[in-house]
C-alpha positions as CSV (number, residue, x, y, z in Angstrom):
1,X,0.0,0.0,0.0
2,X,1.1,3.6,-0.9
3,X,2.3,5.5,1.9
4,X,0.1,9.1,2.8
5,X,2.3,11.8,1.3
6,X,4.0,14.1,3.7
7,X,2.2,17.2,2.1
8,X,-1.4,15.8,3.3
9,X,-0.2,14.6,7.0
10,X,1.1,18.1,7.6
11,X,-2.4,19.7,6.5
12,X,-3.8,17.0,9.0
13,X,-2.0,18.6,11.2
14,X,-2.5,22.1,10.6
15,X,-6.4,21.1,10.8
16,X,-6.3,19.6,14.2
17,X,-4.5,22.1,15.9
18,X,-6.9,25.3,14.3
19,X,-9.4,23.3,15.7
20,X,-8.2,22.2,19.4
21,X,-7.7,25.7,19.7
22,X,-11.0,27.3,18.7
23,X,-12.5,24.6,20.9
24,X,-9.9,26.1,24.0
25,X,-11.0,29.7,23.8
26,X,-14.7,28.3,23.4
27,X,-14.3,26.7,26.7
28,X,-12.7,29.6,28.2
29,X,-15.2,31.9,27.6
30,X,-17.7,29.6,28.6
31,X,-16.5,28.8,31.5
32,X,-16.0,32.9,32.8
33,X,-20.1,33.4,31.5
34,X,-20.8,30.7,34.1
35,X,-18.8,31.5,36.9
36,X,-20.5,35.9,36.9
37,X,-23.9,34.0,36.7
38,X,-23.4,32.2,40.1
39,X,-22.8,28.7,38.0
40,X,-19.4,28.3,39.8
41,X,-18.2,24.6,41.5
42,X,-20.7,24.0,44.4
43,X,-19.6,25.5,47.5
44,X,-17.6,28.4,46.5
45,X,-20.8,30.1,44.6
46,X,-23.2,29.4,47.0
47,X,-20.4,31.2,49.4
48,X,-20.3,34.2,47.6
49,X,-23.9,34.5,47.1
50,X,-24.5,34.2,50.6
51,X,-21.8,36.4,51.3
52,X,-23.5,39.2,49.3
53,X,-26.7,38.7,50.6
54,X,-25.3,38.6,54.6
55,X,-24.1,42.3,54.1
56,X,-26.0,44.7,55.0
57,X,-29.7,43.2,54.9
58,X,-29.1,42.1,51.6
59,X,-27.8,45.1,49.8
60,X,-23.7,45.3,48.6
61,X,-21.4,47.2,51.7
62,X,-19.1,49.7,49.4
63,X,-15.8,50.1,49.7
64,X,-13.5,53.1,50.9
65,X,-15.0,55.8,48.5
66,X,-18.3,54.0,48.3
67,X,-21.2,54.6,48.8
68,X,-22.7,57.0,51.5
69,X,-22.5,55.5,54.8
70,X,-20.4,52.8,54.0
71,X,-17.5,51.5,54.2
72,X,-14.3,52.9,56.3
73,X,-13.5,56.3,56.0
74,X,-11.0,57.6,53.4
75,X,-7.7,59.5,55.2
76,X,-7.4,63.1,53.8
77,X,-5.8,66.1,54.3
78,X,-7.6,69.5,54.3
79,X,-7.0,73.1,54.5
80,X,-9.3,75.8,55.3
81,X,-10.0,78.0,52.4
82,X,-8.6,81.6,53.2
83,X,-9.2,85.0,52.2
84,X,-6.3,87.0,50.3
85,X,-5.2,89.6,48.5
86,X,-4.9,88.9,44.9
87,X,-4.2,90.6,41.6
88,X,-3.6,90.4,38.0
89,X,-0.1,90.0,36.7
90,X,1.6,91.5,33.6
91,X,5.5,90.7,33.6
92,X,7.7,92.7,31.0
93,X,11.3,93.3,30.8
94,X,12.9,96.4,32.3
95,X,16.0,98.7,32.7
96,X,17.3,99.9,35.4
97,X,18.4,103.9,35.3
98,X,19.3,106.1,38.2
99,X,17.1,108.3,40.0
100,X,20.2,111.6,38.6
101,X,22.8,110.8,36.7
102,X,25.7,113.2,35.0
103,X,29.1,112.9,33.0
104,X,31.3,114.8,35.0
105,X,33.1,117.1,32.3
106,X,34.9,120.7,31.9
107,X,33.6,124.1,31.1
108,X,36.8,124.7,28.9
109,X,39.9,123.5,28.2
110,X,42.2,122.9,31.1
111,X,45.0,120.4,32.6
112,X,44.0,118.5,35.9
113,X,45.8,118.8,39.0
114,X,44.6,117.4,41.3
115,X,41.4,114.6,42.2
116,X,39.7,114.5,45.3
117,X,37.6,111.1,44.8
118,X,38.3,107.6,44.5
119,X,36.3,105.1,42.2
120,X,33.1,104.4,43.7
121,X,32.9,106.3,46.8
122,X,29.6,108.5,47.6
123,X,30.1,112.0,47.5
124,X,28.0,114.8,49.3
125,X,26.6,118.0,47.3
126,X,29.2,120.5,46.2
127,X,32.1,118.0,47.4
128,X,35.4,119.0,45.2
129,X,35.9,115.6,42.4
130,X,38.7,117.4,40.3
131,X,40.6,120.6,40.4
132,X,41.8,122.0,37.4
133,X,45.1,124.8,36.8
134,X,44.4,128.2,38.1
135,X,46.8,130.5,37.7
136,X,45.9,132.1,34.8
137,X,42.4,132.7,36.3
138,X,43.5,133.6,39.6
139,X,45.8,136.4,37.4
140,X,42.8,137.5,35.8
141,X,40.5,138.1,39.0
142,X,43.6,140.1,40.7
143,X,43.3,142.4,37.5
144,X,39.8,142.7,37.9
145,X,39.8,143.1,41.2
146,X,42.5,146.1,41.2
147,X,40.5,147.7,38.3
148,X,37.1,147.5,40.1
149,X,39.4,149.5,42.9
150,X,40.5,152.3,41.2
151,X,37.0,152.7,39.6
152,X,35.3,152.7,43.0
153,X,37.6,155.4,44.2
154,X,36.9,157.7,41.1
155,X,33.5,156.9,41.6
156,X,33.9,158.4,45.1
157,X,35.4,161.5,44.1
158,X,33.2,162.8,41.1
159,X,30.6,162.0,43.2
160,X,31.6,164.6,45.9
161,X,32.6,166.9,43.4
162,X,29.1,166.7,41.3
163,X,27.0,168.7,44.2
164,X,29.6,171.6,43.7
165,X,29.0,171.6,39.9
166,X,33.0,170.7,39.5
167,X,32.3,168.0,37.5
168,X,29.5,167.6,34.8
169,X,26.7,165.1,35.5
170,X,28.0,163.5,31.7
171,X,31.4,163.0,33.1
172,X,29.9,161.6,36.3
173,X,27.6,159.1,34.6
174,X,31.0,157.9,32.0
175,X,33.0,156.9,35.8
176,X,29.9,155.1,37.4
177,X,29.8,152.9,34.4
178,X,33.2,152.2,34.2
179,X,33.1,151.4,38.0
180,X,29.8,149.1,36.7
181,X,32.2,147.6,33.9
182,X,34.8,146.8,36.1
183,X,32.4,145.4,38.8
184,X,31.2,142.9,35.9
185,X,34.4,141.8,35.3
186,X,35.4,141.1,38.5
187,X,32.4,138.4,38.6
188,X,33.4,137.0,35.4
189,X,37.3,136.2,36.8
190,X,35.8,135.0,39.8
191,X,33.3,132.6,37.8
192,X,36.4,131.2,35.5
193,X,38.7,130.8,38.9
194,X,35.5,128.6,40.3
195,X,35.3,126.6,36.9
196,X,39.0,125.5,37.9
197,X,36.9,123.4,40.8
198,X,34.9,121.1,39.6
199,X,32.0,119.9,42.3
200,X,29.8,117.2,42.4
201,X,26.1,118.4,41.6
202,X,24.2,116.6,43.6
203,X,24.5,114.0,46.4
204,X,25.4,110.2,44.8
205,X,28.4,107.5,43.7
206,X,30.9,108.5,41.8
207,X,32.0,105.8,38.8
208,X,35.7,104.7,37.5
209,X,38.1,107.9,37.6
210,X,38.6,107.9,34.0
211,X,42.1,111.0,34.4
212,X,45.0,111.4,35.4
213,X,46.9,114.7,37.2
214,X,48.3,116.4,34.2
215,X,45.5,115.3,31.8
216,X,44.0,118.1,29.3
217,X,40.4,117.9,29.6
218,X,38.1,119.8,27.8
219,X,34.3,120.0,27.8
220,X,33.7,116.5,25.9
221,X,36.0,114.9,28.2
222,X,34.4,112.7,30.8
223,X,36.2,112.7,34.1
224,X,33.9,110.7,35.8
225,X,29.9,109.5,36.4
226,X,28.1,110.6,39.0
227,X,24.5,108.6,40.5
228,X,22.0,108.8,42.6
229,X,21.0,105.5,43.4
230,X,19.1,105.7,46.7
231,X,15.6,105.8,43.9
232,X,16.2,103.3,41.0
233,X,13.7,104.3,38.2
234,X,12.9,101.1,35.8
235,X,11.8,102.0,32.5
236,X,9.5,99.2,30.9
237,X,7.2,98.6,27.8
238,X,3.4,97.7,28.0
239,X,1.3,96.6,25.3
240,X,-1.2,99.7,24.2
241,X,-4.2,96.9,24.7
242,X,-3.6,97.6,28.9
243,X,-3.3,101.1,28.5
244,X,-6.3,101.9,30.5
245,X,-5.3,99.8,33.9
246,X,-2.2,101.8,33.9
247,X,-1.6,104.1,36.6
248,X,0.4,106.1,39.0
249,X,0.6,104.5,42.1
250,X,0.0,100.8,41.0
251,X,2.4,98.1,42.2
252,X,5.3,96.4,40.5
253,X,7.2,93.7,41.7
254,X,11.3,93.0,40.2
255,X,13.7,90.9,40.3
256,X,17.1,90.1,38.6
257,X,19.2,87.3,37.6
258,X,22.1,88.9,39.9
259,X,20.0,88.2,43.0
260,X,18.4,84.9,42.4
261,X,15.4,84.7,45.1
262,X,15.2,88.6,46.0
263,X,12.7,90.9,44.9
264,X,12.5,94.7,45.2
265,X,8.8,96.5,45.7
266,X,8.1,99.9,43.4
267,X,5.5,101.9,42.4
268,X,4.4,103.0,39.0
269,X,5.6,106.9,38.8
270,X,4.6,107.9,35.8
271,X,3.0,107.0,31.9
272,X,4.4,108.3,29.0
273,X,2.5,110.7,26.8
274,X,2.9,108.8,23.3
275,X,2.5,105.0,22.4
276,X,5.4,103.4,19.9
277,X,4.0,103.3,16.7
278,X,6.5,100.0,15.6
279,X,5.8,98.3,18.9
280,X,2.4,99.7,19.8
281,X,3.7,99.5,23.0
282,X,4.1,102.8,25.9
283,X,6.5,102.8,27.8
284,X,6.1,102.8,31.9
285,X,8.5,104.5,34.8
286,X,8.3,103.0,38.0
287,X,10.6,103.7,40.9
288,X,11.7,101.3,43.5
289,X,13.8,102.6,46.7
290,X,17.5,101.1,46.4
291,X,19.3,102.2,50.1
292,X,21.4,99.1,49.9
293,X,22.7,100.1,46.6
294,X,22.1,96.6,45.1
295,X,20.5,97.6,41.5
296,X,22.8,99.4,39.2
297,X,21.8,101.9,36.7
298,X,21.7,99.8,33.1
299,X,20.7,96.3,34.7
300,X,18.3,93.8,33.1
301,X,15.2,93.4,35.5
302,X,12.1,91.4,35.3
303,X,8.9,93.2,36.5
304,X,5.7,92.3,37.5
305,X,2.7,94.6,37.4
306,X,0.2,94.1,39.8
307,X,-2.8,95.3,38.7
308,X,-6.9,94.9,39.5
309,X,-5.6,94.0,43.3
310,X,-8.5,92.9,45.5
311,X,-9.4,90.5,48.4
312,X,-11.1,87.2,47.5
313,X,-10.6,83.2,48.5
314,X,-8.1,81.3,47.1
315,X,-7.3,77.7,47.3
316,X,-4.6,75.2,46.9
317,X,-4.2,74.3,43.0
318,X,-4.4,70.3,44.1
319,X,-7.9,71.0,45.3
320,X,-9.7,71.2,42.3
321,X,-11.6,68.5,40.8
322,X,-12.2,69.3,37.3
323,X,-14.9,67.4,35.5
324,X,-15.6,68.4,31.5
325,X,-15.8,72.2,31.8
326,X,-16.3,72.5,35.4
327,X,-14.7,72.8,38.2
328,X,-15.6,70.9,41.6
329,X,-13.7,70.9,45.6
330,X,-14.3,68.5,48.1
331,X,-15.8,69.9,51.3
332,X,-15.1,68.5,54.4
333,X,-19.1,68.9,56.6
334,X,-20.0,66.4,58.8
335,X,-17.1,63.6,58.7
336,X,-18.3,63.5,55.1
337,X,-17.0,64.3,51.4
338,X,-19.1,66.7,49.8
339,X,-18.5,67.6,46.1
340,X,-19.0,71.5,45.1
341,X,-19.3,73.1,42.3
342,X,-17.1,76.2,42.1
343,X,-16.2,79.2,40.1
344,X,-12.5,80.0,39.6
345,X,-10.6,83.2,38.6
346,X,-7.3,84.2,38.7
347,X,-4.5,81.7,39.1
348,X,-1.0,81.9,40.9
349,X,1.7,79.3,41.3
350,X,-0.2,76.9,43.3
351,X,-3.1,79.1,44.4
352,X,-6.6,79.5,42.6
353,X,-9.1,82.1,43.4
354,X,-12.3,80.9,43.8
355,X,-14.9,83.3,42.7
356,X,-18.2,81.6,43.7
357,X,-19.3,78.2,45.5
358,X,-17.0,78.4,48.7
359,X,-17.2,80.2,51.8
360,X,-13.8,81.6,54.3
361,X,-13.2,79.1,56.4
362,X,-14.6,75.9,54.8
363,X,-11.8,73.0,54.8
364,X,-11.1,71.5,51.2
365,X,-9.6,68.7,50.5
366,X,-6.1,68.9,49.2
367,X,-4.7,65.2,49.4
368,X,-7.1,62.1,48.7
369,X,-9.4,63.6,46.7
370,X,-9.0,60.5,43.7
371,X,-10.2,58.2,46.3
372,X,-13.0,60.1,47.9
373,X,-17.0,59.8,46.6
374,X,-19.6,62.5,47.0
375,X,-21.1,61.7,50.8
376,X,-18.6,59.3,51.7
377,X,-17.0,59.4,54.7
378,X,-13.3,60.6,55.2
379,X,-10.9,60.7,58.1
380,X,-9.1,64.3,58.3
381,X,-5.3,63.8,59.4
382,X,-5.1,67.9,59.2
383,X,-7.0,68.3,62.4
384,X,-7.3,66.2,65.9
């Protein structure tokens, strides 16, 4: 007798395994319909069933979370919602200037000789920073000044002669103004001696001395800078669209890279007039007090502009619940969960305000809230 070709046998056996394992996933699923209906092996359904039906008169116990009244409660932690003050913040990029600043230059050409600062010290009002060579002014007031005397004492004379008619009242009037002339003068020497001294204008730090003694300096020559720093104005750029929330007097918060975790309080001082065509942007002065000297004139600053500033309650970010569009807290009455719709508004780092739905003083949930159901109880590990 022939022998069964390999090619059939192997089709065999492709058949009868396609077909021991349709006949497997057939019993499987079976065997899972009968075991949710109760059709279990006797003893362990009839356990179950009577299990179920033991708890609670019949009806299924719940689990942590469930529902109300049973179960044991959920451990949470809450936090009483607070009233605070809250605002809405505009950040832009500032720059630092200096409440006076001045180039310290020369009236006229002039070789130092002396300087009475060092690089960086504070000077007072009037102090002397430079002094310049005098001697040819100093020569020109002691001619001035001898002048101005020998006009004053013909000015003396003609005008005791003039009663006696010795001298005409022409001649008279030609001395007084030469005395007059002479007078002038004398102020003018006296005004190019003081130029030789060169004084600090008003009260600040000096910068880097940028001359030497014997230098020539002339009137686009700077010697030095000179700053008041105690007020720090910060210049700043906001769009047009916020023009009408601007104000003197509103709030601004800074802070810069060179103090990583400090931040300076200022005020708005002033609005500027015009808005930037290009940038459609006006630009905003603020000043912020600077007694420890720690911003610099030309630094990079980050501001904050508080604006619309009022009280209102605000909640931990981790409170919230939000469901589709809405937004829900978990309120802590009674040993119980309570779900609550709320209304939210502004947002900070971690904070939300809550506009509507909560009460001062109500505790939220802030940890536990995925395990917690609407009326079921909770255990609060925030309070004793």
């Amino acid at each position: 007798m022939n022998s069964v070709p390999q090619s059939r046998i192997t089709l065999i056996a492709i058949v009868v395994a396609v077909l021991c394992a349709g006949w497997a996933v057939y019993a499987t699923r079976h065997a899972g319909r009968d075991a949710a209906a109760g059709m279990g092996p006797p003893g362990r359904g009839a356990g179950a069933a009577g299990g179920a039906a033991a708890g609670a008169g019949g009806r299924p116990t719940g689990g942590p979370g469930g529902a109300p009244g049973g179960g044991m409660p959920v451990p949470v932690v809450s936090q009483a919602a607070a009233e605070q003050a809250v605002a809405r913040e505009l950040k832009a990029i500032g720059t630092a200037r200096a409440n006076e600043a001045v180039e310290i230059t020369a009236k006229s050409s002039n070789l130092v000789t002396a300087v009475r600062f060092r690089d960086g010290e504070r000077a007072a009002r009037g102090a002397v920073l430079v002094e310049l060579d005098s001697a040819q002014a100093r020569a020109d007031l002691a001619v001035a000044s001898a002048a101005l005397t020998e006009s004053e004492s013909q000015y003396r004379r003609a005008r005791e002669l003039l009663p006696t008619q010795a001298l005409s009242k022409s001649q008279f009037d030609q001395i007084e103004s030469t005395r007059n002339a002479n007078a002038a003068r004398l102020d003018a020497a006296r005004a190019r001696l003081e130029d030789t001294v060169i004084r600090a204008p008003f009260a600040g730090r000096v910068g880097l001395r940028r001359v030497s003694v014997g230098s020539l300096v002339g009137p686009g020559t700077v010697i030095t800078t000179l700053d008041d720093t105690n007020v720090m104005k910060i210049d700043f750029a906001v769009p047009e669209r916020l023009l009408t929330s601007l104000r003197a007097g509103l709030s601004i918060k800074i802070d810069s890279t060179a103090y990583p975790g400090r931040r300076f309080d200022g005020r708005i001082a002033s609005v500027d007039s015009r808005v930037d065509p290009v940038s459609r942007a006006v630009m905003v002065r603020a000043e912020v007090p600077n007694g420890d000297g720690l911003l610099k004139p030309g630094m990079f600053l980050n501001v904050e502009l508080l604006r619309d500033q009022r009280s209102a309650i605000v909640v931990p970010e981790e409170s919230l619940v939000p469901d589709q569009s809405r937004q829900y807290v978990f309120v802590v009455e009674g040993g119980k969960a309570v779900r609550r719709e709320v209304h939210i508004g502004a947002r900070r780092p971690g904070s939300v305000e809550i506009l509507d739905g909560l009460r001062v003083g109500e505790r939220v949930i802030v940890e536990g809230t995925v395990k917690v159901r609407d009326g079921g109880p909770v255990r609060d590990l925030a309070r004793p």
